[in-house]
N, C-alpha and C positions, 0 to 999 in steps of 0.2 A: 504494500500500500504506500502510493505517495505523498508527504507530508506537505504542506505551505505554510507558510507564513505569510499571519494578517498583523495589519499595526491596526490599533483603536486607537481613536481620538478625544479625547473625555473633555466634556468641557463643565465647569463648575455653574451651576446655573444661578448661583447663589450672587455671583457678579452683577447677574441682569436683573435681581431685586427676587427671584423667585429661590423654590428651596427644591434639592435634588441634584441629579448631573443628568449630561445629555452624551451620547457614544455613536461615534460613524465609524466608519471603515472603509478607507478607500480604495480597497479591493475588491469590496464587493459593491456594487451600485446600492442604491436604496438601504442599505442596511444601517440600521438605528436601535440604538438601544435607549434605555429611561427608567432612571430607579431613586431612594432614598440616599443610598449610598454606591459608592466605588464598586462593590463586590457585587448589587442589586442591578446595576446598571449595565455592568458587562455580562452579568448573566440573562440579561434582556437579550442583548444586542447575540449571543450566542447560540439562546431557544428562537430567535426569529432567522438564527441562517443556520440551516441542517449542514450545509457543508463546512460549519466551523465545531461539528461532534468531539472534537477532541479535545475540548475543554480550553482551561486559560494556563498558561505559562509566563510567569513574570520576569 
């Protein structure tokens, strides 16, 4: 099985007066993720793309 590597982009939403963070990935088009915290947010952005199954590596 071939592996890839995605980069996520997090951004603190808490800058723009709101609470939470917001998460892209520019490998994959459309992909977004959205949670309370760091850990909730990329686990968003992970269950919305099947092809990122292989969890998070930091």
């Amino acid at each position: 099985m071939k592996c890839a590597t995605f980069h996520a982009l997090l951004h603190d939403c808490r800058l723009d007066g709101e609470t939470g963070y917001a998460a892209t990935c520019a490998e994959i088009p459309n992909a977004v993720g959205e949670g309370e915290t760091v850990e909730e947010c990329l686990a968003d952005l992970l269950q919305e793309n099947p092809c990122c199954e292989g969890g998070i590596r930091s």
